[in-house]
C-alpha positions in Angstrom: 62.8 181.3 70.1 61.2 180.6 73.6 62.9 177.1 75.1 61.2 175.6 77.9 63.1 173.2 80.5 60.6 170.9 82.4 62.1 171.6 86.0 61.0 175.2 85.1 57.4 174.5 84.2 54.3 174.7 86.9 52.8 171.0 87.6 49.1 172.0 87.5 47.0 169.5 89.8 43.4 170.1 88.1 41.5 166.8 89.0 43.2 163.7 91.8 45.5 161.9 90.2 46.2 164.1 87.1 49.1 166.3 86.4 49.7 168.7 83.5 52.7 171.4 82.4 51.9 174.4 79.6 55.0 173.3 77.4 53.8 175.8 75.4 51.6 178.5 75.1 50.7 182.2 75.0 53.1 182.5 78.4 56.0 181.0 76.2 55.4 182.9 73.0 53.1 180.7 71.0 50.1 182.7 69.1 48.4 179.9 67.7 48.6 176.5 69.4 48.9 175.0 73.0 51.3 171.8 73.8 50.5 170.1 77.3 52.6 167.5 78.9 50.1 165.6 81.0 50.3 162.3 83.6 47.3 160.1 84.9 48.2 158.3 87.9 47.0 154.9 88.3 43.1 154.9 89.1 43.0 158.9 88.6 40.4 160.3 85.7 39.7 163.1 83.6 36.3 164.0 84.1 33.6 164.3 80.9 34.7 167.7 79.4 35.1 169.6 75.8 37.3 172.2 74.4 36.1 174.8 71.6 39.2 173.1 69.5 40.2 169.7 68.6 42.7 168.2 70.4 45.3 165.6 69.3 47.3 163.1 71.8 50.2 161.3 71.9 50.6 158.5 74.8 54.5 157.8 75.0 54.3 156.0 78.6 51.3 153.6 80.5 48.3 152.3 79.9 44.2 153.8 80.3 41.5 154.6 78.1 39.8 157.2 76.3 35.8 157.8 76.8 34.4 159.9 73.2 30.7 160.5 73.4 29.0 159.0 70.6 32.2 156.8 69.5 32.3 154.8 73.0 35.7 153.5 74.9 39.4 153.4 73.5 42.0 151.2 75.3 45.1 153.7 74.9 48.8 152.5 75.3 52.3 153.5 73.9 52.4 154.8 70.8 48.8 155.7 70.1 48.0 159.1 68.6 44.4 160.1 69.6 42.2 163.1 67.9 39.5 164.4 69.9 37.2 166.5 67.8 36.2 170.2 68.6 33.0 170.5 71.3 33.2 166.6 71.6 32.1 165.4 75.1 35.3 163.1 76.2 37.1 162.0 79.7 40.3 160.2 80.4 41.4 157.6 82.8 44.3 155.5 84.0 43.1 151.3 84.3 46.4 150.1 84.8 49.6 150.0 87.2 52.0 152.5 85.7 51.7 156.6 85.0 49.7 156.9 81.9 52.0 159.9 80.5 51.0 162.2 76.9 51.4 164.6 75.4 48.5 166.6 73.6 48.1 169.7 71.4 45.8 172.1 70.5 45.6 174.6 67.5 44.8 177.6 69.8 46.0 179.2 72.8 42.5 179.2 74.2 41.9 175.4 75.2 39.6 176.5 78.1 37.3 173.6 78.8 33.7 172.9 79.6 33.0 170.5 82.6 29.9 167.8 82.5 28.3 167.2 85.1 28.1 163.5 85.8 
């Protein structure tokens, strides 16, 4: 069974003011789902993207909101668990003073996404 320690994991910096680690995935062993520690600074933003899966999140730390084409603006904080449908146009983004910190899986190891241009 593949363990993974955080100090070991690459911090990917994919947009400004967003952080994510592969907690798991293919690299680690998995075959058929994806688990992504990710952190949104305060004022940094996801922008408008999709994923060929769904994707489900759990927000354990901060404050922000979640953008889900055709269903509008969610105010996230602690606690929440999100679902973000598969080929859905959504983006993320941190309102508040604190590191808006989740976690979010996917049921395959291919979670490549599709940008939007804004």
């Amino acid at each position: 069974m593949p363990v993974t320690r955080k100090e070991d994991i690459e911090v990917k910096k994919l947009f400004p003011g967003f952080e994510m680690k592969l907690v798991v995935d293919k690299d680690h062993g998995s075959q058929a789902i994806t688990v992504i520690s990710e952190t949104l600074h305060p004022g940094g933003k996801i922008p408008t993207h999709r994923h060929k899966v769904e994707g489900a999140m759990y927000v354990y730390a901060g404050t922000g909101y979640l953008t889900i084409e055709g269903e509008g603006t969610h105010k996230v904080e602690p606690g929440m668990g999100l679902l973000v449908p598969a080929n859905t146009w959504h983006s993320m983004g941190n309102d508040g003073n604190e590191d808006l910190m989740y976690v979010t899986a996917h049921p395959a190891v291919d979670v490549s996404r599709e940008m939007k241009e804004d």
